[in-house]
C-alpha positions in Angstrom: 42.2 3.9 9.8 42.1 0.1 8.9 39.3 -1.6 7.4 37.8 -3.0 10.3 37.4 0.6 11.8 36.1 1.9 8.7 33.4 -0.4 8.1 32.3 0.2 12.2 32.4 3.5 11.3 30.3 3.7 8.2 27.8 0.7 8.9 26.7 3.0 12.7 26.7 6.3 9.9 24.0 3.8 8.0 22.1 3.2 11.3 22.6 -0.8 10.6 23.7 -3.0 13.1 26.4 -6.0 12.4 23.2 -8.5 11.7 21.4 -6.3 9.4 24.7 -5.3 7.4 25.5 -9.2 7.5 22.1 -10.2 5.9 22.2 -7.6 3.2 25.8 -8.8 2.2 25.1 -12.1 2.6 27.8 -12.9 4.9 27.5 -14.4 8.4 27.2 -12.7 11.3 30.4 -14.0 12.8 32.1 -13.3 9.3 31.1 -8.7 9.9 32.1 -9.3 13.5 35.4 -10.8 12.4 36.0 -7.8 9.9 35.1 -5.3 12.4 37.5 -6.8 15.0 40.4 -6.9 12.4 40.8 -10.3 12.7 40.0 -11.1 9.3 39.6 -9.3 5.6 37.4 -10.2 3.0 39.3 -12.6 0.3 38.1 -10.7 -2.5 37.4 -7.7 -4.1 33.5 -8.5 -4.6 32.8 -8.0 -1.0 34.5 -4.8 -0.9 32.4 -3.8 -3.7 29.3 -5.2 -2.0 29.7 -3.7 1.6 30.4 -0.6 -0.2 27.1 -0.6 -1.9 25.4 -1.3 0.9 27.3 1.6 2.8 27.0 4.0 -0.1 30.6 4.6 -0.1 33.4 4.0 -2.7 34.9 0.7 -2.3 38.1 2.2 -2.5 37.5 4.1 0.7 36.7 0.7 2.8 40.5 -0.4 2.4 43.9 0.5 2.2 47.1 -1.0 0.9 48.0 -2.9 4.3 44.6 -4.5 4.1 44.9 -5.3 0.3 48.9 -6.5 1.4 47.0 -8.7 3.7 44.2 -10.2 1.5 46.7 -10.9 -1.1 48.6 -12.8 1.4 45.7 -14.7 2.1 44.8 -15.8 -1.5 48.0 -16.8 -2.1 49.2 -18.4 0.8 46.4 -19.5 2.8 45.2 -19.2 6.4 49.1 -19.1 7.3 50.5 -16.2 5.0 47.3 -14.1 5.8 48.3 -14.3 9.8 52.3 -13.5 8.8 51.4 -10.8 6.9 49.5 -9.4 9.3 51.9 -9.6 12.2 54.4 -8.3 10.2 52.3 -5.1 9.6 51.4 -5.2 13.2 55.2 -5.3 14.0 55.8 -2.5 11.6 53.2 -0.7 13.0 55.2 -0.8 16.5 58.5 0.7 15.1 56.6 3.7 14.4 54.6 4.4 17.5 55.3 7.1 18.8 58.3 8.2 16.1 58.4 11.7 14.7 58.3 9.8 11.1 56.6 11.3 8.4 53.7 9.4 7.1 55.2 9.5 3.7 58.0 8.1 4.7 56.3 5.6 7.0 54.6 4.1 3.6 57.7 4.2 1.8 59.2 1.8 4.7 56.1 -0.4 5.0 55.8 -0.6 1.1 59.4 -1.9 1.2 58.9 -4.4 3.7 56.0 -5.9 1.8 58.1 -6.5 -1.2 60.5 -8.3 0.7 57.9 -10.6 1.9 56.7 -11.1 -1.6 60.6 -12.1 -3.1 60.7 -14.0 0.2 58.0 -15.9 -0.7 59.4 -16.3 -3.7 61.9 -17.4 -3.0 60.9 -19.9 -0.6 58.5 -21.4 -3.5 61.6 -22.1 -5.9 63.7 -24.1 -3.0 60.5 -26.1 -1.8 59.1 -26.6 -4.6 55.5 -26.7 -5.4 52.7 -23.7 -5.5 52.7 -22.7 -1.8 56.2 -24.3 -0.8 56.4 -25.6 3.2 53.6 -22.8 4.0 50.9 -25.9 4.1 47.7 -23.6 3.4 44.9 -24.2 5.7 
């Protein structure tokens, strides 16, 4: 389950709706839609930790490595490597739909295929030179 699903899930368990969990985080409205939608993660580990108090879960339970694959994407490369990173898990996640995979090995794949966006980036920062290369962070 991805993070957006989980924090639907567990905000409804707390009887909240998306405005009251917003205030008591102090995030915007738009900002817990966003998060419930997938469309965005929070950029730091402080808001995991908050929304999990709130919640009275584990932090840890709220996300997962594809969301924390994500994030980091996002601190590091901006608007722009946040949005590759997730299509990329998107597009992984189509190769196994539907596949007789087992889900250890379907981390195993998905683990390597981050790594090779990290030396990719990487790699792209030592021939463009500069902290975040041609990716122009928004």
């Amino acid at each position: 389950m991805k993070f957006g699903e989980k924090l639907r899930t567990q905000r409804k368990k707390c009887g909240l709706t998306q405005a009251e969990l917003a205030s008591r985080a102090g995030l915007a409205l738009k900002t817990v839609i966003n998060y419930e939608s997938g469309s965005t993660y929070p950029q730091n580990r402080e808001v995991y930790d908050r929304l999990a108090d709130i919640l009275g879960v584990n932090a840890a339970s709220l996300h997962n490595e594809t969301d924390d694959f994500i994030a980091m994407a996002g601190e590091q490369y901006g608007k722009r490597g946040m949005e590759q990173a997730r299509q990329l898990v998107e597009q992984i996640g189509c190769l196994f739909a539907g596949g007789d995979l087992a889900q250890e090995d379907k981390d195993a794949v998905m683990l390597a295929l981050q790594k090779a966006y990290w030396d990719a980036k990487s790699d792209n920062l030592k021939y463009a030179g500069g902290k975040h290369g041609s990716d122009n962070r928004e």
